[in-house]
TORVODO-74674 format. One record per residue (C-alpha): residue in three letters; x negated, y negated, z negated. Coordinates in steps of 0.25 Angstrom, whole numbers, plus 5000, padded with zeros to 4 digits. Layout:
! residues N
ATOM    aa     c1     c2     c3
ATOM   ALA      X      Y      Z
...
This chain:
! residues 65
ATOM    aa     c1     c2     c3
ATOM   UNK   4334   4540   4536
ATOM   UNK   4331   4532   4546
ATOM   UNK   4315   4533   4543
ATOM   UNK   4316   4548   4543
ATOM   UNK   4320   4551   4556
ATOM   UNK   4311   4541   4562
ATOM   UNK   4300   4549   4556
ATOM   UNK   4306   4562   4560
ATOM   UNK   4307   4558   4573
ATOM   UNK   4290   4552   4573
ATOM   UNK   4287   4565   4566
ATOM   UNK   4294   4573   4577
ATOM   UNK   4288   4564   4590
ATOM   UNK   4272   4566   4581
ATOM   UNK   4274   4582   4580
ATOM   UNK   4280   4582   4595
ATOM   UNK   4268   4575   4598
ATOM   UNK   4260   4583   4591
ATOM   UNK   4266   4596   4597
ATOM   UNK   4264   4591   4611
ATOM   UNK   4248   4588   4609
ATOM   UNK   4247   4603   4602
ATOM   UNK   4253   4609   4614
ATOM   UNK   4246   4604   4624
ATOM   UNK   4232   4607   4617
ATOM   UNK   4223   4616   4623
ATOM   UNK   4221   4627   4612
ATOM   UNK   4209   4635   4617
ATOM   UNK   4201   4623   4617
ATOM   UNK   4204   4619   4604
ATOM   UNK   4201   4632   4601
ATOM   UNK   4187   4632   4611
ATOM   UNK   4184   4619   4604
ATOM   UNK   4185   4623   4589
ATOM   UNK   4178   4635   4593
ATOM   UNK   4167   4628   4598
ATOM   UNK   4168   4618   4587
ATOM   UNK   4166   4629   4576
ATOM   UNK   4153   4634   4583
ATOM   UNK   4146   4622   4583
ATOM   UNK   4150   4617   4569
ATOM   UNK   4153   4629   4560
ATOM   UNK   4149   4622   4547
ATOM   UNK   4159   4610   4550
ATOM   UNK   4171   4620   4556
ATOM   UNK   4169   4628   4541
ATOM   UNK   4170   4616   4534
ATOM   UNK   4181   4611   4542
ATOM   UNK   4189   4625   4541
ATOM   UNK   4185   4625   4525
ATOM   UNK   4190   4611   4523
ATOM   UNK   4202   4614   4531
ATOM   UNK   4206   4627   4523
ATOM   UNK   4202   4620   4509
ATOM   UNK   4213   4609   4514
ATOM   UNK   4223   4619   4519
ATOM   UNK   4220   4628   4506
ATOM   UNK   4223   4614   4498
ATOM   UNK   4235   4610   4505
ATOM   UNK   4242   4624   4504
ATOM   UNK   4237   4625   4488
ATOM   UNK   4243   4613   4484
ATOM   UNK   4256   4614   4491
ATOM   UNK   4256   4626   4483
ATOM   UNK   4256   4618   4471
């Protein structure tokens, strides 16, 4: 029992961690960046978005299962 709220507690400090670094990201330039990402390398983004949605297609089949 012991065990488990050790790892509660480490899971809860990693996703409070995780929310801090999420919040303080500047999201139009992520944005500005992926759109400038995509124009100079449309083969690699659609590969990238057709792997991404094969793997998401996967995991949502197979849970399905």
């Amino acid at each position: 029992m012991n065990q488990e709220n050790e790892t509660m507690a480490a899971d809860s400090q990693a996703f409070e961690e995780f929310k801090e670094r999420l919040e303080g990201r500047d999201w139009q330039k992520t944005l500005d960046n992926a759109k400038i990402y995509i124009q100079t390398n449309p083969l690699k983004a659609v590969l990238i978005g057709a792997a991404a949605g094969f793997l998401v297609g996967y995991l949502v089949r197979r849970t399905k299962d």
